[in-house]
Steps between C-alpha positions, in 0.01 A plus 500: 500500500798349739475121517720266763641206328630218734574153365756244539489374145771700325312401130155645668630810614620644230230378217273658733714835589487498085168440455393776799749728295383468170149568665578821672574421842779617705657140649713494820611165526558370877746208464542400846114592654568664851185652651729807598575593164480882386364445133180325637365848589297654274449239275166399352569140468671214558547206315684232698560115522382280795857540670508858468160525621566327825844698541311815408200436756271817493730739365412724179245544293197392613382386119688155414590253255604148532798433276479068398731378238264365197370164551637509898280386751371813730408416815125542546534648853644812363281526200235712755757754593587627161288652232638305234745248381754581253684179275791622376614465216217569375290722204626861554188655414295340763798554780412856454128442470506351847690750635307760399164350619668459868615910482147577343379273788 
């Protein structure tokens, strides 16, 4: 499974690019979100922040995760448009739980 990581927050990124790793997943990390990027094809999700979201608009996967940093506010707007929130850092184990349950979805 190919998963689109795009997040601001340096720290974020790559705790989650580990954890996805140590879980199985292939990670392409998009640093600077551009709807016209090449690696967004084919990918089965994509876990992004608010900023990359709205840089991103429709583009990729279809299946999405909101990335909030743990104990960041998340504004409730978006909350309808993803199928889950992920806090980061978080427990490893139930990273990959949600993530699963979204592909499973």
């Amino acid at each position: 499974m190919r998963v689109i990581l795009a997040a601001k927050d340096d720290e974020a990124r790559e705790w989650l690019a580990g954890v996805l790793g140590s879980g199985g997943y292939s990670v392409v990390v998009l640093v600077d979100a551009s709807p016209d990027a090449p690696e967004l094809r084919g990918a089965e999700l994509l876990i992004a922040d608010p900023e990359s979201f709205k840089s991103l608009g429709d583009a990729g996967p279809k299946r999405r995760l909101l990335l909030s940093a743990r104990g960041g506010m998340v504004d409730m707007s978006l909350i309808n448009s993803f199928a889950d929130v992920l806090a980061v850092p978080g427990n490893p184990e139930e990273v990959l739980a949600r993530i699963r349950h979204v592909l499973d979805g």
